[in-house]
N, C-alpha and C positions, 0 to 999 in steps of 0.2 A: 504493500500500500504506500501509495508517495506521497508528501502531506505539501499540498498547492498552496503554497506562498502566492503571495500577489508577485511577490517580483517573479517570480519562476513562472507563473501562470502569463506574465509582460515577455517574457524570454521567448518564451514556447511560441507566440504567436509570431514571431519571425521566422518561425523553420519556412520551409516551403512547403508546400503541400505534396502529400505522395499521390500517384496519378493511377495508378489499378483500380479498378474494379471491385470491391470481395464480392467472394459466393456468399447466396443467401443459403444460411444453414435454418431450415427450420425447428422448432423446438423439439417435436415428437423424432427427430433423425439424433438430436443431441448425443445418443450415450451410443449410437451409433458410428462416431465419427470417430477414428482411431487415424486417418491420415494428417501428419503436419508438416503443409508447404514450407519449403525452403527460407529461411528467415532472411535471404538476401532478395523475397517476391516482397515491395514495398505495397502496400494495399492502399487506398481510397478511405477512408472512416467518415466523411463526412456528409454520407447520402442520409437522408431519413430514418432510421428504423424499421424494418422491417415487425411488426408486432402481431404475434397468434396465442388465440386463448386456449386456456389449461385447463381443464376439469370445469365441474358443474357448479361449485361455490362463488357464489357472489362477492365482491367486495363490497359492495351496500351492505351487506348482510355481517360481516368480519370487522368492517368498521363502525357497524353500529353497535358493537360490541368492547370496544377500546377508546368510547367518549371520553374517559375519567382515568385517570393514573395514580394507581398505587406506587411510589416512587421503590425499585428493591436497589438503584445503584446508590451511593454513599454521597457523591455531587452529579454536578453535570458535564455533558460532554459540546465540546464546539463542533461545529461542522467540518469547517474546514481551518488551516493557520491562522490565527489573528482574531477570527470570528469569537462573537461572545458564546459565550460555557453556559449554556439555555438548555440542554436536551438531555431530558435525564430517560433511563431505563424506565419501565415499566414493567407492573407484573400481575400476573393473573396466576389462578390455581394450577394452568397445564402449560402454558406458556408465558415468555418475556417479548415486551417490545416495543419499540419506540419510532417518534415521528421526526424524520428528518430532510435533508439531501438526497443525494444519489451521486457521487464521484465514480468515473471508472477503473479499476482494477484489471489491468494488462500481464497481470504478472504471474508468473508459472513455467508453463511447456511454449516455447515461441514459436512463431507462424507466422502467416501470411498477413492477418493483422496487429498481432501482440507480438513487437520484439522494440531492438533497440532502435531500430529507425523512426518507427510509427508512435514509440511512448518512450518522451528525453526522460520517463522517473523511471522506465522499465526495469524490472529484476526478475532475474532467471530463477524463481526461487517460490511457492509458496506453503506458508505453515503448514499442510498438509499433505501427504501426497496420496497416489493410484496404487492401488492394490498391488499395480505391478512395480513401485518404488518411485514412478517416473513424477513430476511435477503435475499438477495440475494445469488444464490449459482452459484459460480463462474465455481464451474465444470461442470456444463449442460448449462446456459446461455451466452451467449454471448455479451460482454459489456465490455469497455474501460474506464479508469482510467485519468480525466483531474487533472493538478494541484488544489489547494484549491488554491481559490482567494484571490491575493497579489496584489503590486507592479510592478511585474511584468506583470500579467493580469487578467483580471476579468473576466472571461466567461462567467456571466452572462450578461453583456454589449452587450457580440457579440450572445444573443439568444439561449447560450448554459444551460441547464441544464438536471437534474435528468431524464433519456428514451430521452433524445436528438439521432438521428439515428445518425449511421455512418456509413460509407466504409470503410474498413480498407483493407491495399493494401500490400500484399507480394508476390514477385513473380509476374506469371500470372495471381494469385488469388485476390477476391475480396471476402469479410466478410464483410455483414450485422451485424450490432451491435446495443447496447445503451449507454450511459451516465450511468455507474452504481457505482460506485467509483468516489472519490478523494485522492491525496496523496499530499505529500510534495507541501510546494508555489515555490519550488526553480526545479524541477523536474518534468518531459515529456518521456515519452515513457512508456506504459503500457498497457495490457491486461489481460482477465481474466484465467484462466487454458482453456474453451470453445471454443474462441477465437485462443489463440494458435494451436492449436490441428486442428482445422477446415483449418486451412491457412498451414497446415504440418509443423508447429514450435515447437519445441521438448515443452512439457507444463509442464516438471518437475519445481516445483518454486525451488526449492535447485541451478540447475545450466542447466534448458534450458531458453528459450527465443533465442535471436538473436540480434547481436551485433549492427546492422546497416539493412536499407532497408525495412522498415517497414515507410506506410504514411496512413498517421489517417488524415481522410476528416471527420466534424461533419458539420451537415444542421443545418442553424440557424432556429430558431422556430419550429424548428420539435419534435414530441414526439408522441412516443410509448404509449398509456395506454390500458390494464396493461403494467408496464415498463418489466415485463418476459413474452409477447408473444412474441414470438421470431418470429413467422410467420408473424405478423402483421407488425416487424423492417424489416424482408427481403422485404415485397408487398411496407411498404412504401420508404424504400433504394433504391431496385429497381429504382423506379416513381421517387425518386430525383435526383437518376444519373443522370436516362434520360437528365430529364431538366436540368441540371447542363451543360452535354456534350450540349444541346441545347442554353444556356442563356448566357454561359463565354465562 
């Protein structure tokens, strides 16, 4: 997770823009994709979002359910560098979650979108990895970025870790995800390139994401393994909503 200063965020907008194309990877092909283009194919990232819906659960419905916040983190978190410390965790009996941003997370398994060319914060690297050892790849996977455990909160306390499911809420839409990143202890709001993309969120890391409007629900004790079958995060998101709209 790269933490966007204003001056890095002033930097960035001078690169030039990469001139490729991407493939549209649709959501339900996700856990399907095992090919990763050559990290010297520079990609395009600033066409529109491609966005497709996930299961039968309403975001009307999930968000009329997280009006009120029971605060479980100890302070609050900024959004992004410099930004005021406003955003605290939230909790409920089966789930944690909070309303923020959406910044994008390029980082992991590199490719055709996600490498050093397309993102100046890029790292080859994420908290998590594939079954088979290898990195996460943020541009086919689907997966959200919690802070690294401080002071502020521990995640692991509220049942959160590594393939933990999520809902992730923009819009009418609802995203099936995992626990596949951490970033800064002081910083909240993030997503993968995947992620964005699926929820119609522009998923350039240089300068899309979404300033406000984005609610990241993660079920406690839940987990995904493999943490990149992404079918297996939708069947079990799904079945948690439910219950969720059911139980709070």
């Amino acid at each position: 997770m790269r933490v966007q200063s204003l001056t890095l965020v002033a930097a960035s907008a001078a690169l030039v823009a990469p001139t490729t194309s991407p493939p549209v990877v649709r959501t339900h092909e996700v856990a399907r994709t095992h090919e990763v283009a050559p990290t010297h194919e520079v990609a395009r990232t600033h066409e529109p979002a491609v966005a497709e819906r996930e299961g039968a659960v309403l975001a009307a419905d999930l968000l009329a359910k997280l009006r009120d916040c029971a605060p479980v983190s100890n302070g609050r978190y900024r959004s992004d560098d410099g930004a005021p410390a406003d955003i605290p965790v939230c909790g409920r009996r089966d789930a944690v979650f909070w309303k923020a941003d959406m910044d994008i997370d390029c980082d992991g398994r590199p490719g055709a979108l996600c490498n050093e060319t397309t993102d100046p914060w890029f790292a080859d690297a994420t908290a998590f990895q594939q079954s088979d050892g290898r990195q996460l790849s943020a541009e086919t996977l689907p997966y959200i970025v919690v802070p690294t455990a401080g002071d502020i909160w521990d995640h692991r306390e509220q049942g959160v870790r590594g393939g933990s499911v999520a809902a992730v809420i923009y819009q009418d839409r609802v995203q099936y995800a995992v626990v596949g990143d951490t970033g800064p202890h002081d910083i909240i709001g993030e997503a993968s390139y995947a992620t964005a993309k699926a929820l119609g969120i522009r998923p350039d890391p240089r300068g899309g994401g979404t300033d406000s409007g984005v609610t990241y629900i993660v079920f406690k004790n839940s987990v995904v393994s493999p943490i990149e079958d992404h079918v297996e995060a939708v069947a079990q998101g799904e079945a948690l909503a439910r219950e969720f709209l059911r139980e709070n």
